[in-house]
C-alpha positions in Angstrom: 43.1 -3.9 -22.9 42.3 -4.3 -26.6 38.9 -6.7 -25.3 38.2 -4.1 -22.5 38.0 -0.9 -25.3 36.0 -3.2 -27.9 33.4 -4.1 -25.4 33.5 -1.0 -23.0 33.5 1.9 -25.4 31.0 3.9 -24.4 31.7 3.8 -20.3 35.5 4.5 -20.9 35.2 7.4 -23.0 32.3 8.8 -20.5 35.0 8.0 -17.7 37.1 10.6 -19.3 35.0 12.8 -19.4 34.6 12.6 -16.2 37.7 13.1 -15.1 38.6 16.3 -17.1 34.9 17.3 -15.3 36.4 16.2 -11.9 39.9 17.9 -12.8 38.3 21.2 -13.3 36.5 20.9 -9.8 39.3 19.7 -8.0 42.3 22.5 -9.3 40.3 25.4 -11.1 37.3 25.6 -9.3 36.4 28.5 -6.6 33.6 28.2 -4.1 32.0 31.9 -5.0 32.2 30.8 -8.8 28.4 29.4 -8.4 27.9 29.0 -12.4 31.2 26.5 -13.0 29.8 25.2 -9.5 26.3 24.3 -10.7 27.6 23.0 -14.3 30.4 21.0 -13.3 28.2 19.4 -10.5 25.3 18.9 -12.3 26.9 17.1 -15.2 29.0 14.6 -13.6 25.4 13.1 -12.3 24.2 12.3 -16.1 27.6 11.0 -16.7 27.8 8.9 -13.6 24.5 7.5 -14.1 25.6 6.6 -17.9 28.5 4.8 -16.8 26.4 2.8 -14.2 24.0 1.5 -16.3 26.2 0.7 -19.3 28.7 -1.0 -17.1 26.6 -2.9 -14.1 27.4 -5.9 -15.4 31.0 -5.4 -15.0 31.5 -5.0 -11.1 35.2 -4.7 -11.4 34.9 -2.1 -14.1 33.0 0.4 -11.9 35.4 -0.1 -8.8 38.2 0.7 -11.2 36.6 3.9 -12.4 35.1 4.6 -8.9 39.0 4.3 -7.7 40.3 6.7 -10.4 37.5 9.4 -10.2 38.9 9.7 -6.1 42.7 9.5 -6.9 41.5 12.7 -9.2 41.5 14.8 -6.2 44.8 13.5 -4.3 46.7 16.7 -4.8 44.0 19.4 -4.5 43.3 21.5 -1.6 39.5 21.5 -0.8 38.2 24.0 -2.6 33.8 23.8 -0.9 34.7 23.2 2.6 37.3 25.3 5.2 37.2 22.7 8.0 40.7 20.9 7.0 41.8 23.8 8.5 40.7 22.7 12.1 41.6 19.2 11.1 45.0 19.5 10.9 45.5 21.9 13.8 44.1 19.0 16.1 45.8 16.5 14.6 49.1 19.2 15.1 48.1 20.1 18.7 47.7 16.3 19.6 51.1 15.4 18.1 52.8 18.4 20.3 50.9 17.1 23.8 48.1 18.9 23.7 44.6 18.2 24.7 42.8 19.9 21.7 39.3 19.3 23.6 40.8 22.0 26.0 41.9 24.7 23.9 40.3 26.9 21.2 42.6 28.5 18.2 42.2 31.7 19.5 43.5 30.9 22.9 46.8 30.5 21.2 46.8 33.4 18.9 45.4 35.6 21.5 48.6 34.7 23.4 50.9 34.9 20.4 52.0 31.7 21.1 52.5 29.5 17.8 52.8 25.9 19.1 52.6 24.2 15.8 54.1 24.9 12.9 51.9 26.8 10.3 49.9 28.3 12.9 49.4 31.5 11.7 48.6 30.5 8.2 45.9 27.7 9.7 44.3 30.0 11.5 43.8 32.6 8.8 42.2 29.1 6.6 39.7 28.3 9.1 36.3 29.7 9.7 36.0 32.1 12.4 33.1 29.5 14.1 35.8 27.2 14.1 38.8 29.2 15.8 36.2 30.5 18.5 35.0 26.9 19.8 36.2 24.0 20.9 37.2 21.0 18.5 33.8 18.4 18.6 35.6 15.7 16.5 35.4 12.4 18.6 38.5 10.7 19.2 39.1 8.3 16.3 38.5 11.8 13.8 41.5 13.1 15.9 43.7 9.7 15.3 43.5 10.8 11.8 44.1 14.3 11.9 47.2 12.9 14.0 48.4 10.3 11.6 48.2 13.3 9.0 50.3 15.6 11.7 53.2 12.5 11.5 53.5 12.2 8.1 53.3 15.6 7.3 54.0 18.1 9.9 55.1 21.2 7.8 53.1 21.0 4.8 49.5 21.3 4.5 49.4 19.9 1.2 50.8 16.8 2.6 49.1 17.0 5.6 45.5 16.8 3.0 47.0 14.0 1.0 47.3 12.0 4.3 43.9 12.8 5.2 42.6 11.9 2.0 44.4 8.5 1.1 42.5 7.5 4.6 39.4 8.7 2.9 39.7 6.6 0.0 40.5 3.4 1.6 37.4 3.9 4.4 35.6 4.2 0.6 37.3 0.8 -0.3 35.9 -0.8 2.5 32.8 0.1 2.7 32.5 -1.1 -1.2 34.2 -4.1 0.2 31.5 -4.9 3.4 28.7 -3.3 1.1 28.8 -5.8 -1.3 29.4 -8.4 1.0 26.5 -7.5 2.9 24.2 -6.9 -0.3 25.0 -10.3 -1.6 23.8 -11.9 1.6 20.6 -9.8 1.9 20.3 -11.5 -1.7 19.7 -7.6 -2.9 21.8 -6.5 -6.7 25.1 -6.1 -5.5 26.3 -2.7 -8.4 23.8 -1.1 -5.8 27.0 0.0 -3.5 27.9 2.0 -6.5 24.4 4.5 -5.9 27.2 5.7 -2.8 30.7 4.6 -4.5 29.7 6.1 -7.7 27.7 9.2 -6.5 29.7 12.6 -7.3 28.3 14.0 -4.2 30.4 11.4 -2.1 33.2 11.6 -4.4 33.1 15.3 -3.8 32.0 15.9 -0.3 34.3 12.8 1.4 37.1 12.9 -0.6 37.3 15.9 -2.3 36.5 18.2 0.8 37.7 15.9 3.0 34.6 15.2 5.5 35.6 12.1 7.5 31.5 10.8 7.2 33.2 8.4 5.0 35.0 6.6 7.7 31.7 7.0 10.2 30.1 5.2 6.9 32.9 2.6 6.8 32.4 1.1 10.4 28.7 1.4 10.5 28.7 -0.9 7.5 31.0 -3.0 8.9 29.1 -3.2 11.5 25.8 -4.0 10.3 27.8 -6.8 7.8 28.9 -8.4 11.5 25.4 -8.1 13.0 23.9 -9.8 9.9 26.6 -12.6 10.5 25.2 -12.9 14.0 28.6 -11.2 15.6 27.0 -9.3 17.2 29.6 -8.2 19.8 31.7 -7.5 17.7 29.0 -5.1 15.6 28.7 -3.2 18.5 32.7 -2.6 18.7 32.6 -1.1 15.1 29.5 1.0 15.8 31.2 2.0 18.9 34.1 3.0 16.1 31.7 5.0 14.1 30.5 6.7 16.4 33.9 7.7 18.3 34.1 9.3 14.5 31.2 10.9 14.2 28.6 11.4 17.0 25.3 10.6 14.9 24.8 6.4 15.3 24.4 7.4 18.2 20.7 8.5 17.4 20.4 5.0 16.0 20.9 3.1 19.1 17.3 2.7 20.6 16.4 1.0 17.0 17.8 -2.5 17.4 15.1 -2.5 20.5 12.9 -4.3 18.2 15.3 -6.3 15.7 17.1 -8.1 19.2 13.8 -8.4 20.5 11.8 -9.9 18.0 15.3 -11.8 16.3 15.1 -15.9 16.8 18.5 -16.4 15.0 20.2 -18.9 17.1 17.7 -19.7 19.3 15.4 -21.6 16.4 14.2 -24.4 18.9 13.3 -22.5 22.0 9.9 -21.2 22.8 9.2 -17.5 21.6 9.0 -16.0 25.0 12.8 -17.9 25.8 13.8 -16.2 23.0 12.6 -12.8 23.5 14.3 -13.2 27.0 17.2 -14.1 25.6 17.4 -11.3 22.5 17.3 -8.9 25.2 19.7 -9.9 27.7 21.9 -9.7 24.0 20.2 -5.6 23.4 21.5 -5.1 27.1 24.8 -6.8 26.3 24.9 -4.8 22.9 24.4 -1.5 24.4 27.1 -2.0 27.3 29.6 -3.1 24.4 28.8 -0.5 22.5 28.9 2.3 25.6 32.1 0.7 26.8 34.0 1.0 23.9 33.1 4.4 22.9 34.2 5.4 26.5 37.6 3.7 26.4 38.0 5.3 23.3 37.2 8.8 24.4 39.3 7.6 27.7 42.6 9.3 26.9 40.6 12.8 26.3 38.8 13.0 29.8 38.4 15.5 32.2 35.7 17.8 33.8 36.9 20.6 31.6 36.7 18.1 28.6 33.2 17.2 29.5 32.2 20.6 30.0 34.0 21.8 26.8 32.4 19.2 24.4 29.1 19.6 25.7 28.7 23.1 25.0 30.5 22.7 21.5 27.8 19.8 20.8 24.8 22.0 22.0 26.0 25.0 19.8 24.6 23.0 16.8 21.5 23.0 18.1 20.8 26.6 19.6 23.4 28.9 17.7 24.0 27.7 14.5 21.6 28.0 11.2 21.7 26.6 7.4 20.3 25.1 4.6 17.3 24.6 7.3 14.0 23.0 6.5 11.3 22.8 8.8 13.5 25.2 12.0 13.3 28.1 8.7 9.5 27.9 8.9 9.2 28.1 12.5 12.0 31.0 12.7 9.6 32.8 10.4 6.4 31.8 12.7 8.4 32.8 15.7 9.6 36.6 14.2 5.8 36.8 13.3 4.5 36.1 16.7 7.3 37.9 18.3 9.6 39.8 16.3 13.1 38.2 17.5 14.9 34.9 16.0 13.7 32.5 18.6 16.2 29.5 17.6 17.2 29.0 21.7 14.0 28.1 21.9 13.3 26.5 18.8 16.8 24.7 18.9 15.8 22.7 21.9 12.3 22.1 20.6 13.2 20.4 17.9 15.2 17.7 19.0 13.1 16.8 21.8 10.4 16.0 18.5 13.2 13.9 16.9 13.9 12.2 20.1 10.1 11.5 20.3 10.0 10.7 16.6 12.9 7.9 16.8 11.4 6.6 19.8 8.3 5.8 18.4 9.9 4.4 15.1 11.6 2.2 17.7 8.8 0.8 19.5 5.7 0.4 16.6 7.9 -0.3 13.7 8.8 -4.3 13.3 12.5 -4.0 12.2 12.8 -8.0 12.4 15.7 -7.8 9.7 18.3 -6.0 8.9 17.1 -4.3 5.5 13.6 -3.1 7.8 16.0 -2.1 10.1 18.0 0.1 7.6 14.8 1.1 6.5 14.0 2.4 9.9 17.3 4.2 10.5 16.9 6.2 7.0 13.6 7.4 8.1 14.6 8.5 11.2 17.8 10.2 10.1 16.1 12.1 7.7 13.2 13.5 10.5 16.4 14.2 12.3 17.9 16.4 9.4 14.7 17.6 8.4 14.3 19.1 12.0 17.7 19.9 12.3 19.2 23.8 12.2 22.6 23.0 10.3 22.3 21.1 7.0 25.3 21.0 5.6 25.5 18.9 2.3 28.4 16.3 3.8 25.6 15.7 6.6 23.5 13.8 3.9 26.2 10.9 3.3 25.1 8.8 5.7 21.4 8.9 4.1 22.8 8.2 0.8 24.6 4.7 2.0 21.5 3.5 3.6 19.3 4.0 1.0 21.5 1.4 -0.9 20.3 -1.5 1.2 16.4 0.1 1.2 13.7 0.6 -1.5 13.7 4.6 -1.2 15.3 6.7 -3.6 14.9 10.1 -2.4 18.4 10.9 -0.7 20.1 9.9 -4.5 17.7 13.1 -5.5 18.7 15.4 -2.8 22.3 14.0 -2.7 21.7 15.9 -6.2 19.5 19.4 -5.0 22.1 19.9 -1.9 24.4 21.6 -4.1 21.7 24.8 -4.4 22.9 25.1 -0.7 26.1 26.5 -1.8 25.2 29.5 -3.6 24.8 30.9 -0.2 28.5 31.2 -0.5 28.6 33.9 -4.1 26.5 36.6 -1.8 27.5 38.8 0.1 28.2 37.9 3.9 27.7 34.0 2.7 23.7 34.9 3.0 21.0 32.4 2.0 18.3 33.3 -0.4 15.8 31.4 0.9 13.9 31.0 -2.6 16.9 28.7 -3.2 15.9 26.6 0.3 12.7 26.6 -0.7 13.4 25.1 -4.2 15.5 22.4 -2.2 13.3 21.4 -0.3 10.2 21.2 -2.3 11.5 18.9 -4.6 13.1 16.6 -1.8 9.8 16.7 0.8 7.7 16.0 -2.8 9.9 12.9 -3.5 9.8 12.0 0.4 5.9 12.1 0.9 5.5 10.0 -2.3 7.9 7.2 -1.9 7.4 7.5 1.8 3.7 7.3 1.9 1.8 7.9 -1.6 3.4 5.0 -3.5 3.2 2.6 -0.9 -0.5 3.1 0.0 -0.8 3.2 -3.9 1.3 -0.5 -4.2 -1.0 -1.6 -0.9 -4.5 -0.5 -2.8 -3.4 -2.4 -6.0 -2.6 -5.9 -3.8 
């Protein structure tokens, strides 16, 4: 301990700071208090970035204080984010027999008829969006708002620790497969601590308890496998992450071109053998990948399921607005031309050009390894939130983890920025000032458009 304090000084007394700054935002902090908000968030970045770069030489070091910073917020109740809430009625629901694909809060309270126990008090916690709709967590979200119901089936505290302490350890393996993975792709391996370290993740995943972090956990997993040519078994953990959050699914037509244009294994054959060959393995891929998320959504299935989650999913897309980019500046072109909120429209616009948009990223770019593959799937997640309706800052989590194994920076900066999003909540009726958006989003498309496409013409001029 003596040699740790002598040569560690500064990072350990930075790491408490810390975590009195992480204290106060887990147990003191309210989501309309937008000052403490903006001063607690944007301090811990400073300090987090301190303690990286005076301690990237000591890998163990940074797990430790990664480790500690989460275990901060074991016994808090989220304090940004309602939708444990709806977590833990699922999980409640499932645990009593039933479906929670098939009924909607409201159904039950409607009915004065309390199935689980808290009921009344859940309900009153949740958003009103939330009690009206149907659940659209996948199945393996609802496994672990289940486990949580076991453990803890009369206290929501306990219920939150549950949740949480499967948080954490989904954050313990994607450090775990990260590195692995960065040490093949012979890339730094301290880089897993841009997402480990990040106060946004700590603060988003485990603090408000947004289950991207397990999503995150499998689709590194899975990219570690496909990088050690397991590729079956890659698409069985994708097939994972997605049964726990529904967007790899945008990600599938990408490995068109890294099968395709892949030789690994097949280093004697003639290139056309080989392209036949990678794609019978894409085919094989996808049917893995479509099978397993099936089976796993098996237990769940009916027509009224089907039915139920469909409309839930489109809601996203043609009801719901926030922290908007590029839909915001349409609506406004749209009340111009016509004097409504055209976002029915709009809302299925939109995704048809993302659609488009990762289709052609598919085809024309040459993802032929897995960090140009990566590459790939950053871009064309970020066109898909940058077209999208609903940003909510938990959404950018899976941008932040990708950037680690790609040369772009510019989700770490808006992983920072997102946090404007949530003075929407200190106004009245949770409006948006949309001088705030704007301020976002300048400052994330200005970092975009020059690492995307101003520094590397610039680095291709000066070759």
């Amino acid at each position: 301990m003596k040699a740790i304090w002598k040569y560690h000084k500064v990072p350990i007394l930075l790491t408490i700071i810390c975590c009195f700054l992480y204290l106060w935002f887990a147990y003191n902090l309210e989501r309309r208090d937008s000052t403490t908000l903006l001063i607690l968030y944007t301090a811990l970045f400073p300090f987090a970035y301190k303690i990286f770069k005076a301690t990237e030489s000591n890998f163990k070091l940074l797990v430790a204080f990664s480790v500690l910073f989460r275990f901060i917020f074991l016994f808090s109740i989220p304090n940004l984010s309602q939708d444990f809430y709806r977590f833990i009625w699922d999980g409640r629901l499932l645990l009593e027999g039933f479906n929670p694909y098939l009924y909607t809060p409201n159904f039950f309270i409607e009915q004065d008829n309390l199935p689980i126990a808290q009921a009344q008090e859940l309900y009153k916690g949740m958003s009103s969006l939330s009690a009206s709709h149907f659940t659209n967590y996948p199945p393996l979200n609802q496994l672990c708002f289940t486990i949580a119901a076991l453990f803890s089936g009369h206290s929501i505290l306990g219920s939150v620790v549950v949740m949480r302490i499967l948080i954490i350890a989904a954050d313990i393996g994607t450090l775990y497969f990260g590195k692995k993975l960065l040490d093949r792709l012979k890339m730094p391996s301290n880089r897993i601590f841009w997402y480990i370290l990040n106060p946004f993740i700590i603060i988003e995943l485990t603090g408000n308890l947004h289950f991207e972090g397990l999503m995150i956990f499998f689709l590194v997993w899975s990219f570690y496998l496909l990088h050690s040519g397991k590729w079956q078994w890659a698409a069985v953990t994708l097939a994972c992450s997605i049964s726990v959050k529904l967007i790899p699914l945008l990600l599938l037509p990408l490995f068109f071109n890294y099968f395709r244009k892949a030789s690994v294994g097949h280093k004697e054959a003639r290139s056309d053998t080989i392209e036949s060959l990678n794609l019978i393995k894409l085919m094989l891929f996808y049917i893995i990948v479509g099978v397993t998320t099936l089976l796993l959504f098996l237990p769940f299935f009916s027509m009224e399921f089907v039915n139920n989650y469909s409309k839930t999913v489109g809601l996203w897309f043609g009801n719901f607005e926030f922290n908007a980019s590029i839909y915001y500046l349409a609506r406004e072109i749209g009340y111009a031309i016509t004097g409504y909120n055209e976002i029915a429209i709009i809302g299925k616009v939109l995704p048809v050009i993302t659609v488009v948009i990762i289709l052609g990223l598919s085809l024309f770019r040459q993802n032929t390894d897995l960090p140009k593959l990566i590459t790939t799937m950053l871009l064309a997640l970020t066109c898909y939130l940058f077209l999208s309706t609903t940003i909510h800052p938990w959404y950018l989590a899976t941008l932040v983890i990708l950037t680690v194994f790609s040369n772009y920076k510019y989700p770490l900066v808006w992983s920072f920025i997102i946090v404007l999003s949530y003075l929407a909540y200190s106004n009245p009726g949770n409006s948006e000032n949309l001088w705030i958006i704007a301020l976002e989003y300048t400052l994330v498309f200005s970092v975009f458009i020059w690492e995307v496409f101003i520094k590397k013409d610039r680095l291709k001029s000066s070759l």
